[in-house]
Each structure stands twice: as structure tokens, then as C-alpha cells.
C-alpha positions as CSV (number, residue, x, y, z in Angstrom):
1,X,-6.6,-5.7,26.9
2,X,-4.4,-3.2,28.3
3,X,-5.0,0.3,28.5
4,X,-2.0,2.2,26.9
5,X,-1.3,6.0,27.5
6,X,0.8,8.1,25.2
7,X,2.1,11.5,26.4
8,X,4.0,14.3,25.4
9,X,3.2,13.6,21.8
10,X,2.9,15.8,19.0
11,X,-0.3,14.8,16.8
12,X,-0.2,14.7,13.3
13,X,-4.0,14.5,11.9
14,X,-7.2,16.2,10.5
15,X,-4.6,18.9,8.8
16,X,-3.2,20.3,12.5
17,X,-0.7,19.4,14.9
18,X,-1.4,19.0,18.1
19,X,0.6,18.6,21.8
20,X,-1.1,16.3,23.7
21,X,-1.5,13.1,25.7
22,X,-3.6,10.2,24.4
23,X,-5.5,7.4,26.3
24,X,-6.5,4.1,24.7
25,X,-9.2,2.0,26.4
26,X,-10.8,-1.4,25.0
27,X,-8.8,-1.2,21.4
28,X,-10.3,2.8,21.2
29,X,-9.1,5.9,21.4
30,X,-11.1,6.9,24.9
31,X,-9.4,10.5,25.0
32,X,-7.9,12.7,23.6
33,X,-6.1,16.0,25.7
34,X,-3.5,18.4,26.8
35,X,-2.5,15.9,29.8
36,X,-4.4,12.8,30.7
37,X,-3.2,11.3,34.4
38,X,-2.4,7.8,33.7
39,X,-4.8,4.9,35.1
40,X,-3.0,2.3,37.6
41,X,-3.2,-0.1,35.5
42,X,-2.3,1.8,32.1
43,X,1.0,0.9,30.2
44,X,2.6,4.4,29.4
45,X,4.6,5.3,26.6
46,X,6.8,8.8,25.8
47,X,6.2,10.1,23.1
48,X,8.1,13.3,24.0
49,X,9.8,14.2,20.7
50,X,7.5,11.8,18.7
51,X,4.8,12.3,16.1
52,X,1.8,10.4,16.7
53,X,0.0,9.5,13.7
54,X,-3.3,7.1,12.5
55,X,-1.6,4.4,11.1
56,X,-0.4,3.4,7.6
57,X,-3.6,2.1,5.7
58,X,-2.0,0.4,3.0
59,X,-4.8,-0.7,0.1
60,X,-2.2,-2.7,-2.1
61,X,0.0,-5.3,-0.9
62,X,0.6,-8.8,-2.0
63,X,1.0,-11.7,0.7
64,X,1.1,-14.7,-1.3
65,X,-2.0,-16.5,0.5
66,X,-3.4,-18.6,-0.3
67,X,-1.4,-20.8,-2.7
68,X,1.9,-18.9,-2.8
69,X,3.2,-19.0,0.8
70,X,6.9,-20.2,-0.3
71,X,7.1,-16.2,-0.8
72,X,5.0,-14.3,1.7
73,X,2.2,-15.4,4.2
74,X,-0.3,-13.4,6.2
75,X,1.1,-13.9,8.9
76,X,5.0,-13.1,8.0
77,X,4.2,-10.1,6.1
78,X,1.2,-8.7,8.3
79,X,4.0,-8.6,11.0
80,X,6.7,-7.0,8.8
81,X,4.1,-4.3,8.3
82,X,3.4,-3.3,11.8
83,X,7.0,-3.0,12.1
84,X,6.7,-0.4,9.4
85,X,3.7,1.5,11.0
86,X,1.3,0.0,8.5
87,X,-2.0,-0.8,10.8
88,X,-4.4,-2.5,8.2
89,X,-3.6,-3.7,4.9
90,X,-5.8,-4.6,1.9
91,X,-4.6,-7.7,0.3
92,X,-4.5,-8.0,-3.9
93,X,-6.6,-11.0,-5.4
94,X,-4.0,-12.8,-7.4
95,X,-3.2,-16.0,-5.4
96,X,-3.9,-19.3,-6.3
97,X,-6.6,-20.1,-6.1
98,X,-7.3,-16.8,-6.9
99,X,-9.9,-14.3,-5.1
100,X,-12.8,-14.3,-7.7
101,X,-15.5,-15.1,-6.2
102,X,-17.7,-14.7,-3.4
103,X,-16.7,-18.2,-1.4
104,X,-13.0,-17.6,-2.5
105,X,-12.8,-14.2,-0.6
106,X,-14.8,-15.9,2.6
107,X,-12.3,-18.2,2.5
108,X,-9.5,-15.8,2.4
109,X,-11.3,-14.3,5.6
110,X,-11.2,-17.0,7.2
111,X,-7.5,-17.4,6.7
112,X,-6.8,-14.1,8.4
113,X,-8.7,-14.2,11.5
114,X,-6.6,-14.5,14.3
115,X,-3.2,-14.7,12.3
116,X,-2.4,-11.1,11.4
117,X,-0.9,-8.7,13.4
118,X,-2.1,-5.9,11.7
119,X,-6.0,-5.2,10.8
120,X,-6.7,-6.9,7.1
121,X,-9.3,-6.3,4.3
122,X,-9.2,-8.1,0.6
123,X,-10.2,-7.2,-2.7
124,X,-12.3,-9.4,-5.6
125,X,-10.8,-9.9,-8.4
126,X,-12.3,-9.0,-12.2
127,X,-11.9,-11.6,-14.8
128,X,-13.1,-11.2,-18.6
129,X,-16.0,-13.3,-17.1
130,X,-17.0,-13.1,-13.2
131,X,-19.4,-9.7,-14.0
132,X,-21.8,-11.9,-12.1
133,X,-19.7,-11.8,-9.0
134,X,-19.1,-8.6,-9.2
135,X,-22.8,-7.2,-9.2
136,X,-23.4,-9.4,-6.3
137,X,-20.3,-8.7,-4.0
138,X,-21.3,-8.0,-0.6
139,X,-19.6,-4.6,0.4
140,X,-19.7,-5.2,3.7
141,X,-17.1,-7.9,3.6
142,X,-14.7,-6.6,-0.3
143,X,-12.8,-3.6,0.2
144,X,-12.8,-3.0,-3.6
145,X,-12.8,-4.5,-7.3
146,X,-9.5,-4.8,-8.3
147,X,-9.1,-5.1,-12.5
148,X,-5.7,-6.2,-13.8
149,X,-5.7,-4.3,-17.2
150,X,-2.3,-5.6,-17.6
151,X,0.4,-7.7,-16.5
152,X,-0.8,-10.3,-14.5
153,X,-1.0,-13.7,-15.0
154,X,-4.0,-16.5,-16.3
155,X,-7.4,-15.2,-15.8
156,X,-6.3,-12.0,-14.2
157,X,-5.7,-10.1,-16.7
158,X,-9.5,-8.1,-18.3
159,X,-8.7,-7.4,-21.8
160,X,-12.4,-8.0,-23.5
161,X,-13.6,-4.4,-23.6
162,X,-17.1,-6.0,-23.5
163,X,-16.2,-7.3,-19.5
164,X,-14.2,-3.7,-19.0
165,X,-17.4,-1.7,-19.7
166,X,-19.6,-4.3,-17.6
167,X,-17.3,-4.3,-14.7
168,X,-17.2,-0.5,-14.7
169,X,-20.9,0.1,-15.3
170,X,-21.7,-2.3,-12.2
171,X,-19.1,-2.7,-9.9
172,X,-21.2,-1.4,-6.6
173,X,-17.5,-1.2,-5.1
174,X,-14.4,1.4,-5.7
175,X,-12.1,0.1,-9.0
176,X,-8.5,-0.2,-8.4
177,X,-6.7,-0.5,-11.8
178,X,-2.9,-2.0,-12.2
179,X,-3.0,0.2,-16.1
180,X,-0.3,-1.3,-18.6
181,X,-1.4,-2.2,-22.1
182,X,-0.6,-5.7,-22.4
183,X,0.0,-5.8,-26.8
184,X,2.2,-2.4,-26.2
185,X,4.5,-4.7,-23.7
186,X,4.7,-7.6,-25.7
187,X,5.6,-5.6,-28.3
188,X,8.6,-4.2,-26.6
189,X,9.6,-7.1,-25.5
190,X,9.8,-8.9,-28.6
191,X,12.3,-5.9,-29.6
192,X,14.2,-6.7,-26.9
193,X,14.7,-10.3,-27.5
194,X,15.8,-9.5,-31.0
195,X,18.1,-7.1,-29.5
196,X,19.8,-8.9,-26.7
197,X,18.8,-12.4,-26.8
198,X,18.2,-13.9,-23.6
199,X,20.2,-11.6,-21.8
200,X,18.4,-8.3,-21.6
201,X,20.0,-6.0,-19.1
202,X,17.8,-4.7,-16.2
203,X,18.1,-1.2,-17.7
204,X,16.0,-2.4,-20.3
205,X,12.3,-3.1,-18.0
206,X,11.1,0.3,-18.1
207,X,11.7,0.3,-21.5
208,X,10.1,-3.1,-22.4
209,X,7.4,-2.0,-19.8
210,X,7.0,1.1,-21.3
211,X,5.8,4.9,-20.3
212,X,3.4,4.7,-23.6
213,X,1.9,1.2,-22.0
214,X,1.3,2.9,-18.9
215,X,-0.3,6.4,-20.4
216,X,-2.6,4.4,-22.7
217,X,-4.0,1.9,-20.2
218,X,-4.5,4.8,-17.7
219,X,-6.7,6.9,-20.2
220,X,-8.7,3.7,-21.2
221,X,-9.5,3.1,-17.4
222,X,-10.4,7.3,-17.0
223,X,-12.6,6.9,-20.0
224,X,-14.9,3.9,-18.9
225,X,-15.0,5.7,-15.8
226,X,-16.4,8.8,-16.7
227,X,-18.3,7.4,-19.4
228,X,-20.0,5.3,-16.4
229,X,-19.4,7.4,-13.6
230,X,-17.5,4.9,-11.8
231,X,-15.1,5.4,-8.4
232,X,-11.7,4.9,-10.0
233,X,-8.9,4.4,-7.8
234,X,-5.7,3.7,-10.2
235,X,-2.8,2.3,-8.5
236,X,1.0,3.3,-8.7
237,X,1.4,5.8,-10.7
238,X,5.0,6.0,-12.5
239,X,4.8,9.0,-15.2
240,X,5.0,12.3,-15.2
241,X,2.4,12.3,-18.5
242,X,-0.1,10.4,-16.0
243,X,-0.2,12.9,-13.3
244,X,-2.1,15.8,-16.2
245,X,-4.9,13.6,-16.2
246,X,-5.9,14.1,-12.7
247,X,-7.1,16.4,-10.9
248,X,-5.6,18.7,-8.1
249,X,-7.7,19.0,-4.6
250,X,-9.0,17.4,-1.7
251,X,-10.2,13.8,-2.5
252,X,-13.8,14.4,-1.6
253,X,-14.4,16.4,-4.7
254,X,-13.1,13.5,-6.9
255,X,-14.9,9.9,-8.3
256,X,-11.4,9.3,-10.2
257,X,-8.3,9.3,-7.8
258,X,-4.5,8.5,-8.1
259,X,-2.3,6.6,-5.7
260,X,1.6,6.6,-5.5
261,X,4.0,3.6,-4.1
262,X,7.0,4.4,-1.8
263,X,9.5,2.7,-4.5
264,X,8.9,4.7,-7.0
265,X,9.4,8.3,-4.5
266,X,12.5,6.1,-3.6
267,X,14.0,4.9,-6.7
268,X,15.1,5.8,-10.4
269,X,15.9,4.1,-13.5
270,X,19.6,5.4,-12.3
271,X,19.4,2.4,-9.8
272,X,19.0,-0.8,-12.0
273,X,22.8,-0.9,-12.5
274,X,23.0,-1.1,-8.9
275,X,19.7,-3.6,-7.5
276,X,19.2,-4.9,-10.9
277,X,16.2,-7.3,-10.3
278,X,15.8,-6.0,-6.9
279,X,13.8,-3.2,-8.1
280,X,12.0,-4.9,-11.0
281,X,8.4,-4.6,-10.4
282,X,5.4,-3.8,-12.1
283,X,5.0,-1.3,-13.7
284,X,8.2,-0.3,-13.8
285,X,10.6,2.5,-12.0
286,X,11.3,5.1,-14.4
287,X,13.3,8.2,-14.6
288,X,14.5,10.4,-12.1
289,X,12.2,13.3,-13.7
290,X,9.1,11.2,-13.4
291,X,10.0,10.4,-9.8
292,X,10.3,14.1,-9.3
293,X,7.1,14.9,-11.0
294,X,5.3,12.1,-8.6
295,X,6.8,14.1,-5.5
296,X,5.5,16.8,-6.6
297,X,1.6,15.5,-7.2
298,X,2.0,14.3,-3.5
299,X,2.6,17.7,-2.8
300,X,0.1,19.2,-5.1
301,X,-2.5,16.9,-4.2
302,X,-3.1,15.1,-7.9
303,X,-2.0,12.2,-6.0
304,X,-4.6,10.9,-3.2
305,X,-2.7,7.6,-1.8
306,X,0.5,6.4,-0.6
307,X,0.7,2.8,-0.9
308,X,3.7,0.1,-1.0
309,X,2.2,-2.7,-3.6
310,X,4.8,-5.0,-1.3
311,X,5.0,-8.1,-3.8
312,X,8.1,-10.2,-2.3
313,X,9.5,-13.5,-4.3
314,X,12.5,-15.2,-3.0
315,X,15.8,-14.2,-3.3
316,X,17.1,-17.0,-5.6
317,X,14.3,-16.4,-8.4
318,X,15.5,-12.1,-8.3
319,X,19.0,-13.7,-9.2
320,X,17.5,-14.7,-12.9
321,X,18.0,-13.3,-15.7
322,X,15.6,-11.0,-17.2
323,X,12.8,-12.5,-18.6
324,X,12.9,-15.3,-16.0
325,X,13.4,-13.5,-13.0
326,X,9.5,-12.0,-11.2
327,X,8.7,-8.9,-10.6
328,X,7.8,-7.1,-7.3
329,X,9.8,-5.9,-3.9
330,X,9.1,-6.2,0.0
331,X,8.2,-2.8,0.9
332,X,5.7,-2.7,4.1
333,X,8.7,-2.8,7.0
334,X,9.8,0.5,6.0
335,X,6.9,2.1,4.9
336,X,6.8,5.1,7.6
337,X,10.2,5.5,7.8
338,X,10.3,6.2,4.1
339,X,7.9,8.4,4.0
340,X,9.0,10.5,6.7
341,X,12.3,10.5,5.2
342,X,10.6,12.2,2.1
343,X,8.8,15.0,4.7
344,X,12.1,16.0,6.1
345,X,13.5,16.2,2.4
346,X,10.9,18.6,2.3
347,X,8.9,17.0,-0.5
348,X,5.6,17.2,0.9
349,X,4.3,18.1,4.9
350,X,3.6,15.7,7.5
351,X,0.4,16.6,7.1
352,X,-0.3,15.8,3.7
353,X,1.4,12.2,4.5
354,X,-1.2,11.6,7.1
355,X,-4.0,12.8,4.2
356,X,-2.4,10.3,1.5
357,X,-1.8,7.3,4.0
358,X,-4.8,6.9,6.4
359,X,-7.4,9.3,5.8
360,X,-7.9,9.7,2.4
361,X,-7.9,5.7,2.4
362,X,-10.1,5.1,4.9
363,X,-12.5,7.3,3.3
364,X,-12.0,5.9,-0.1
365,X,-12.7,2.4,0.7
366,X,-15.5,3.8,3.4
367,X,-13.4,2.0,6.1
368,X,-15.5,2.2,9.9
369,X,-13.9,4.0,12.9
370,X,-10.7,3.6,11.7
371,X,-7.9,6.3,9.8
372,X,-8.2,9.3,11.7
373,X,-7.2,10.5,15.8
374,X,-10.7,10.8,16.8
375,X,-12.3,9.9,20.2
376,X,-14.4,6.5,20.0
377,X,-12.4,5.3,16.4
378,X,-9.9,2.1,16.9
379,X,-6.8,2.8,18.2
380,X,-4.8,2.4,14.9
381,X,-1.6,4.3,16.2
382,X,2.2,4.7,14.7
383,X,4.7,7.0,16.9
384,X,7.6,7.9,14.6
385,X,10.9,9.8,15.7
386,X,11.6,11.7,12.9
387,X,14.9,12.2,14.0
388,X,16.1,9.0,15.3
389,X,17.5,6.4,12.4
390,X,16.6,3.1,11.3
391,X,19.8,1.3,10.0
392,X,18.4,-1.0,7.6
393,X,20.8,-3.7,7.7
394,X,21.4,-3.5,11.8
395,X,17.6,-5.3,11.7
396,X,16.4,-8.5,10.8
397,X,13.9,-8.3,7.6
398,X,10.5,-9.8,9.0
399,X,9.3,-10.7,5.5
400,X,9.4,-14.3,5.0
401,X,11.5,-13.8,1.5
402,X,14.4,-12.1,3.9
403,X,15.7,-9.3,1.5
404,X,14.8,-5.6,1.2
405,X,16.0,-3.6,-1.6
406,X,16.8,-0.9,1.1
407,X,19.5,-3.3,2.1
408,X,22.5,-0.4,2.7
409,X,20.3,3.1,3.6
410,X,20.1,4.6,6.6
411,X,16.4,5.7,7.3
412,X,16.5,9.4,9.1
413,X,13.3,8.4,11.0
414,X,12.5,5.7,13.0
415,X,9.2,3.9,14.3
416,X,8.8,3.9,18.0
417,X,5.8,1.9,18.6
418,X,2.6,0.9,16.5
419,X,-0.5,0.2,18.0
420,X,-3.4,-2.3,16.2
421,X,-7.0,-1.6,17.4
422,X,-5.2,-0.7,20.8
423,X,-2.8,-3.6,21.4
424,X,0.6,-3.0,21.1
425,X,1.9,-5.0,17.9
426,X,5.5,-3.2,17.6
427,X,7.6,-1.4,20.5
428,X,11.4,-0.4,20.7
429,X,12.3,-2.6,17.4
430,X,10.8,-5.7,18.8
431,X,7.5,-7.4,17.6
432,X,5.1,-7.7,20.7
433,X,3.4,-10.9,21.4
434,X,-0.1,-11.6,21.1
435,X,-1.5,-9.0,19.2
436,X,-4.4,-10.1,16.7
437,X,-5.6,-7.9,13.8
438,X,-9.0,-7.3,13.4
439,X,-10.7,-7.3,10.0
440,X,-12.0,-4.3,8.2
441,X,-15.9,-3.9,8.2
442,X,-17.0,-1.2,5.6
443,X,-20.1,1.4,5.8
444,X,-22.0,0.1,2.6
């Protein structure tokens, strides 16, 4: 492996900025100083201008494998993210077949090793009846529990309240909750059927997946978990009434904590008329006040994660109508980018990006050596010039469906180089060759 200096840097991390050079040795960060004289055999990289940061840790994507690789694979989208400055991802258990089970997530181990670019982790999946599983999930090798409390698809989706209080009286490993109330939905969407027939505009999905779905699942998940004193982690966030029932601070103070996706920082309801099924996702995008409100809980510290929940389909099944066409967008390629963009709108400090995308995720999901700018952890780097702009559409999409819905914006920040437990996986807007993510190992 080749040893890789970084100079002239500015480095974002631990709550400071820092000038300095940075020398990476055996996939680790070897030193860390105000000038480090390159070894002969070091590649060097400028990153005069540049922020270094830890990598993106992203604890919610979707990559189709097994089962569902027409969309997505690990491979495809695990390159696609390092492109974005995403470094490890954790990978969602509804595939087919889906991650339920102890020999279900080996097997989806198995799959990784030695195809991702970028370092990989996976969650088990809750079912009405896997409690069993659950309590005997070895930590070591699960990043977390994830529970589908509503809209997902056959036995994803928990709705026995006897399984809901086992799983969060037991689960030995964090909860991540995807909170929509399932009867409130179906409800709404009945009412839209009656209303428009078959031909339900786009404007109508935030509507159909409704605020009041959202708020009620979210307080039934807070409720089990303080009634059981369970680590809640619930997942993209979309309303402002959410955000009240969290609390503000540093996330080591908290059991329960709150996550927020890039799309819904990015977009409004104002945009359907414009990407129509190209934003639909689950839950849905909302109003411009709510996204405002969510900026401001980065900002405020009620939310504790950034994440992208990257779920692509193909382009042909978005061209449906409503009820036929799937939700979810491919998100991880610009994922920095993004979220720089929203720094420099002044939205919320470089500082508190690094918090909400490495640190506080690493710590979350007890992630080893990796999430921070420390001496002796894995060399899980992103340089970003947060002047210099991506042009969306002057670069090929790396996700296998081949759409973004950024398709037209100009990104006021750009990705210089990623690094993945100190090989270089993305340089100058080219993938590099031969670089093999590693998977997460977990201090449990």
C-alpha cells in the first residue's frame, strides 16, 4: 500500500480547525503535524485551499444486494459513494432474500469482501417474528437493528405491538426506525384514489404519506424506547412537529437520537412539479418550512446524523404513474458536495457537518478506529474544495440506475480526493483502481 501525504490542508475535526500536513502509512493515519517532509516513496497530494475531513459515514443506504441488482449493486453504488466522499456505508436489510437472520447477514458479508470500494457494515432486520434473532445477534459483526414501522414491503414491516415492545426491550444493538403509520397511509391513499383515480399528481405523496403518519409513528418508537430504555436512532426526519421531541446537545448525553437525509435539506414540496417521481421517496419531502426547521436542528444540534438513505430504481419504473412508480433517489455521489453547499449557505458550520457525518456515527454504532483525524485510526479521508464546483451533468452518474435528481445544479464545492482505510479510491474526478473496502468491526 502506498503511503500518501497530504499537505497544506486545513483540518476539519474534533470541533477545531487545524493547518497542517498529514501522513498515511499502512491504511492509518501515522501523523499528524504542522509540516511532515514527505517519504521517497510517498504519493503527495495538495491540499492547499482544501478541507480535510474523516470521511462521510453514511448508516442508511440501499444497494439492492442481494436479490435486487437490476437497480444498484455493492459494487456500483459503493463506488458512486467514494466519489461523493462517503468512506463506509451501512447497508438497509430489505433485499431479497432479506437480511433477517444470522446466516443471511454472513452471507451478505461475504458478498462485500473484496467488492466495495468504500468500507461496508449491514443491519438485521426486525420482523413481527425474528425476536429470537435479534437477542442472539452478534454485535461484533450487525451494525444495528433496523425496524420498518412503516412502508416497506412483506415481512418488513413490524406492526404487532407485542414484537415492537420485544424487539425494543432486547435488541442488544442501537434501533434505527423508518416511523410512518402504515393504517394513517392507507387511509390517505384511499382518499386519493377516490379523488383522482389512477392519476394522482406527484404533489399529492406528501399528502397521501402524511406529516400526521410521520409524527405518530415517531412518538410510538420514543415511547417503547423510554419505556425500555432502548438506544433509538430514528431515521430521516421530515417535520418540523418531529424535531420538539428531541433533545438539543451533544449526542453523548442522549439514548434517543435523530438523523436527517441530504434530500430533504435539498428539496421541497415546491419541487414535485418539477422532478415529479424523481424525488418520491419514503417518507416523503415536505414543505419548504419543514425543510427550514430541519436546517435549523442541524444547526441546533436536535439533529445527530446526516445520512442520504440512497434507494435508486431504474429510470423507466420513476416514469410511472403514481401509485405504480417506487420510491427512493440515488444520493451517495453527491453527498459532500451537498452538504458543504449547505455550510457555505451558512446553515450550519463545518464543524457541526463533520459532528453529524462521521463522528457522531461512528460513535453511535461504536464503529473501531474509524470517524475521527486521530493518529493510529484508519485513514478514512475526504479533501473537499469548498470553492471549486461540481457541474452535475458535466460527470457521468456512477450509480448503476444512471440518473440523479441533481441532474441541472451546479454544486459550489467539489471533492478532491477520498481516501478508504488509506488507499486512494477517488482522485481529480476519476475513480482509482484497486482500492478494496474493508468491513466495519464494532467495539461490543
Amino acid at each position: 500500500m502506498t503511503d500518501t501525504l497530504i499537505t497544506n490542508a486545513t483540518l476539519i475535526n474534533e470541533g477545531q480547525r487545524l493547518e497542517a500536513d498529514v501522513l498515511v502509512s499502512g491504511g492509518r493515519i501515522e501523523k499528524i503535524a504542522s509540516h511532515i517532509t514527505a517519504p521517497a516513496s510517498a504519493r503527495v497530494i495538495d491540499g492547499a485551499g482544501c478541507w480535510l475531513m474523516p470521511g462521510m459515514i453514511d448508516d442508511q443506504v440501499h444497494f439492492r444486494e442481494p436479490g435486487l441488482t437490476d437497480k444498484a449493486d455493492l459494487a456500483s453504488e459503493s463506488a458512486a459513494a467514494v466519489a461523493g466522499g462517503i468512506t463506509s456505508f451501512m447497508d438497509m436489510p430489505n433485499v431479497k432474500p432479506p437480511t433477517i437472520s444470522h446466516d443471511a447477514l454472513i452471507a451478505k458479508l461475504a458478498m462485500a469482501q473484496g467488492r466495495c470500494t468504500a468500507n461496508y457494515g449491514f443491519h438485521l432486520g426486525a420482523t413481527n417474528d425474528n425476536i429470537e434473532a435479534i437477542k442472539r445477534v452478534d454485535g461484533t459483526r450487525a451494525a444495528g437493528v433496523k425496524i420498518f414501522m412503516g412502508a416497506s414491503t412483506g415481512k418488513m414491516l413490524v406492526d404487532d405491538d407485542t414484537a415492537l415492545e420485544a424487539i425494543f426491550e432486547h435488541s442488544p444493538l442501537p434501533i434505527l426506525t423508518h416511523c410512518e403509520d402504515t393504517p394513517m397511509i392507507e387511509a390517505n391513499a384511499e382518499k386519493a384514489r377516490a379523488r383522482f383515480g389512477d392519476e394522482v399528481p406527484m404533489r399529492q405523496h406528501p399528502v397521501i404519506r402524511s406529516r400526521e403518519a410521520c409524527i405518530a409513528s415517531s412518538r410510538k418508537a420514543i415511547d417503547l424506547a423510554t419505556r425500555h430504555d432502548a438506544r433509538l436512532h430514528i431515521l430521516h426526519i421530515t417535520t418540523a412537529e418531529e424535531l420538539s421531541l428531541f433533545s438539543a446537545g451533544p449526542m453523548a448525553d442522549k439514548r434517543i437520537t435523530a438523523e436527517a437525509c441530504i434530500h430533504h435539506l435539498f428539496f421541497s414540496e415546491d419541487d414535485y412539479d418539477r422532478l415529479g417521481a424523481l424525488i418520491k421517496c419514503n417518507p416523503a419531502i415536505k414543505t419548504e418550512a419543514d425543510r427550514q426547521a430541519i436546517l435549523q436542528a442541524v444547526a441546533g444540534d436536535v439533529i445527530d446524523v446526516l445520512a442520504t438513505d440512497h434507494a435508486p430504481h431504474a429510470r423507466a419504473d420513476k416514469d410511472n404513474p403514481y401509485f405504480s412508480a417506487p420510491a427512493g433517489l440515488p444520493l451517495v455521489q453527491h453527498a459532500v458536495p451537498s452538504l458543504v453547499d449547505q455550510v457555505t449557505a451558512g446553515h450550519f458550520s463545518a464543524e457541526q457537518l463533520v459532528t453529524k457525518m462521521a463522528h457522531n456515527v461512528a460513535d453511535r454504532f461504536d464503529i473501531i478506529d474509524r470517524g475521527y483525524l486521530r493518529e493510529g485510526y484508519w485513514a478514512d479521508l475526504v479533501l473537499v474544495d469548498p470553492t471549486a464546483r461540481t457541474v452535475v451533468d458535466d460527470e457521468p452518474v456512477l450509480a448503476k440506475c444512471g440518473w440523479t435528481p441533481f441532474s441541472g445544479h451546479v454544486f459550489d464545492a467539489r471533492v478532491v480526493a477520498t481516501l478508504v482505510s488509506g488507499q486512494l479510491a477517488y482522485h481529480g474526478g476519476k475513480l482509482s483502481q484497486g482500492c478494496i473496502g474493508e468491513a466495519l468491526t464494532y467495539n461490543r
